[in-house]
N, C-alpha and C positions, 0 to 999 in steps of 0.2 A: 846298354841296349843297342841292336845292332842297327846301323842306319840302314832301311829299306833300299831296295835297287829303286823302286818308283813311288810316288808317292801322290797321289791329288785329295787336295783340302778343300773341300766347299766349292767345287768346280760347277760353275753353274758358261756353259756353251751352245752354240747352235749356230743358227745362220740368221741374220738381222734381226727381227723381231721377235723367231719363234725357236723359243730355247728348247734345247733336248737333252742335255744335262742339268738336274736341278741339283743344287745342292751337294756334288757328288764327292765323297770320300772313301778312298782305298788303299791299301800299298801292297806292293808286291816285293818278293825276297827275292834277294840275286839269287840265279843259278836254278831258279825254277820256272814252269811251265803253270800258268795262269792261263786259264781258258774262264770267256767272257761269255754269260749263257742269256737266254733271256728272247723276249717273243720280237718281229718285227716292229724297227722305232724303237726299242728299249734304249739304243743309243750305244751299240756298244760298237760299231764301228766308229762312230763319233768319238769315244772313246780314245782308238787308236790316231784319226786324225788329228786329235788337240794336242796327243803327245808327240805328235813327228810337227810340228806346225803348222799345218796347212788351215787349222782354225786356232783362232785366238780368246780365249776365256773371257766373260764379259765380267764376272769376278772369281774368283778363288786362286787358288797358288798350284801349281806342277813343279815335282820334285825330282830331281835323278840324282841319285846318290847325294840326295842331303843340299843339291845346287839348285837353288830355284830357276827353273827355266821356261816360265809364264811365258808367253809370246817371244819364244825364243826363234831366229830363222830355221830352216831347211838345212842349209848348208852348215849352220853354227851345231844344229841335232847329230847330221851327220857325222861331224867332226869329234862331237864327244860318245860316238858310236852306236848310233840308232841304225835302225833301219827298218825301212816298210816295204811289204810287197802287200799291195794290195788286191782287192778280189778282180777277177776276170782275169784277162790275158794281156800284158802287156809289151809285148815284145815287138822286136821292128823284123817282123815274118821276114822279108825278104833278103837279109841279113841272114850272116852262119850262125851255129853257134858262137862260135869263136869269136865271131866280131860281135854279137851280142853282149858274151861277157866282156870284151874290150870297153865299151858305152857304159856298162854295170861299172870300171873302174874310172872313169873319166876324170872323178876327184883326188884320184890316186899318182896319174901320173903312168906313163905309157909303160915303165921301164919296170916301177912297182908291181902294176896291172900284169902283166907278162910275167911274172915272177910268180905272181899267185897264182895264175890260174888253173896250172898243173896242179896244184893243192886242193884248187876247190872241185877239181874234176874229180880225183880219186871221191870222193863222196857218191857221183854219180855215173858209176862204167858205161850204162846204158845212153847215157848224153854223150861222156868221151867218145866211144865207139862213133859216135855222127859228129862230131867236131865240126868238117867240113861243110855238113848240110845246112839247109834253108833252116831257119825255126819256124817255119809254117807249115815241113814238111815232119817235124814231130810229132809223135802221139800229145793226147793231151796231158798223159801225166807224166812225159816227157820235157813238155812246155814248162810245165810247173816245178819240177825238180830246177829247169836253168833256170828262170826266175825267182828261186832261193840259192840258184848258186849266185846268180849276180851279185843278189842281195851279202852271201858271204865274203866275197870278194871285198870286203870290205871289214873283215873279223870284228860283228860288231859284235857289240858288249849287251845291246839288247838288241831284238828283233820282234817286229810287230808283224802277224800274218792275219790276213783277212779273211777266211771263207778257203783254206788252201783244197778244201777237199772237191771242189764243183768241176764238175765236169767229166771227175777222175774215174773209174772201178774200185771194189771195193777192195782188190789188191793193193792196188797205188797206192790208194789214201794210209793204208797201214804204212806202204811203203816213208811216206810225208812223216808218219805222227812217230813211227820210228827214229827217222834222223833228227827230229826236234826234238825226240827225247836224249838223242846222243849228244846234242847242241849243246841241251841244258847242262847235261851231265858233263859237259866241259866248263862250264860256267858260265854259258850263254843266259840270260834273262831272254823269256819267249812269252808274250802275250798272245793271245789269238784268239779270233774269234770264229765258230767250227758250228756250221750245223747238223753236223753229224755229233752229238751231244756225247750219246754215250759211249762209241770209240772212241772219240777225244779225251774225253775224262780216266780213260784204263789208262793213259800216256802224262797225265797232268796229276800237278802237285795239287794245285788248290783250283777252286772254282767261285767265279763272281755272277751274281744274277743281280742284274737292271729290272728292273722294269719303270717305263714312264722317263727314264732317265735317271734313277733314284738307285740305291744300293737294298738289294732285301734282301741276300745271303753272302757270305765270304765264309766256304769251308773248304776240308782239306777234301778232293777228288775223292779218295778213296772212302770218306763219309757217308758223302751224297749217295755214291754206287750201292751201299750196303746198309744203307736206310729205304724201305720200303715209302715211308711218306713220303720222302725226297723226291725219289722217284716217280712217284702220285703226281709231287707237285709240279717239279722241274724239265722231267722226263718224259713221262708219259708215252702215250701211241703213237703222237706225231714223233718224236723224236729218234732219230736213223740208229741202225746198229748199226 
C-alpha cells in the first residue's frame, strides 16, 4: 500500500478552549490537488495551519510521508518542503519584485535564492516583465502569482494555498488553478482551500468537505462534478463558477 503524501488521524485543534477540528481524519496522495470545501468555520483553513505549524493538535497525529510531524516547528515544515501562502495579500508592497522573491528565499541562502529565481520567473512572464517594480504597484492577480512564486522558490514538495482566488478576475483565477495543476503534475502535492468551489474542482483530483470540523465527504473531483446530489449538497447557488 502506498504511504499517503499527508496524512491526519484523529486531529482534534483550535485555539485554547474552543476546538474546530474534531476528531479529523484524511490523507492525501502525492502529486495531487486536494481542494478543502465546506461552509464558513468548517475548519478547513485550520486545516492548513496545523499542517504548516502554526497551531499544535490538542490530540491526534499529522503525517507527511509516513513521518509523524505533530507539533513540528515552521522552519523544521519548511525544511522537509512545505509551504504556505496564505489568504490575503502578503507582501512587503514597497519592495520590488525581485527583492520580494529575494525575502521568499531567505532560508535558502542569498546565492541559492539568485539561482532560482530566474526559474521561478519563467512560470510567470507577466511578474518577470515588472521585475523591477513596487509590489504594490501590481495588479492583484499579479500580487498573487509572486506570492506562489515565493512560495516556489522554495521547490516544495507540498504547498498549501488559501483562498488564492480573492480579489482575482475570473481570467486570473483560471490563470492560479492552471499552474497548480502543472505544479501537481510535476509532483507537487497541493491542498487548498478555494471558494470558488466549482472552478476549483475542474483542476483538482479529490475533494474533502468539513463541516463543524469533522470529515463528511472524501471523493475523487470529477465525482462530485457529475453527481447532481453532490452538487445539491456541496455546491449549490452560493457556490462561484
Amino acid at each position: 500500500m502506498t504511504t499517503p503524501c499527508i496524512e491526519f488521524k484523529d486531529v482534534v485543534a483550535g485555539y485554547k478552549d474552543f476546538m474546530i477540528l474534531n476528531d479529523l481524519s484524511f490523507s492525501v496522495s502525492t502529486g495531487s490537488i486536494t481542494l478543502l470545501m465546506g461552509p464558513n468555520g468548517a475548519g478547513k483553513s485550520t486545516v492548513l495551519k496545523t499542517l504548516f505549524g502554526l497551531l499544535t493538535p490538542k490530540q491526534g497525529h499529522v503525517y507527511l510521508n509516513g513521518e509523524e510531524i505533530t507539533g513540528a516547528t515552521q522552519k523544521y515544515l519548511l525544511a522537509k518542503g512545505i509551504a504556505f501562502v496564505p489568504q490575503g495579500r502578503n507582501l512587503f508592497g514597497q519592495l520590488s519584485v525581485y527583492e520580494n522573491l529575494e525575502l521568499g528565499g531567505i532560508t535558502l541562502g542569498m546565492k541559492t535564492t539568485h539561482e532560482r529565481i530566474p526559474e521561478v520567473l519563467e512560470f510567470f512572464p507577466r511578474v518577470k516583465e515588472r521585475i523591477n517594480s513596487a509590489a504594490a504597484s501590481l495588479s492583484g492577480g499579479e500580487q498573487k502569482q509572486l506570492e506562489i512564486g515565493r512560495a516556489l522558490l522554495l521547490r516544495p514538495k507540498v504547498l498549501l494555498i488559501d483562498e488564492p482566488s480573492i480579489g482575482l478576475s475570473p481570467m486570473v483565477v483560471q490563470d492560479v488553478f492552471k499552474l497548480l495543476r502543472k505544479l501537481a503534475d510535476q509532483g507537487t502535492t497541493v491542498l487548498m482551500v478555494e471558494q470558488n468551489v466549482k472552478s476549483a474542482l475542474k483542476y483538482s483530483d479529490d475533494a474533502i468537505a468539513l463541516e463543524s470540523g469533522r470529515l463528511v465527504l472524501h471523493q475523487p473531483a470529477a465525482q462530485i462534478l457529475a453527481d447532481p446530489e453532490m452538487d445539491r449538497l456541496f455546491l449549490g447557488a452560493s457556490a462561484k463558477v
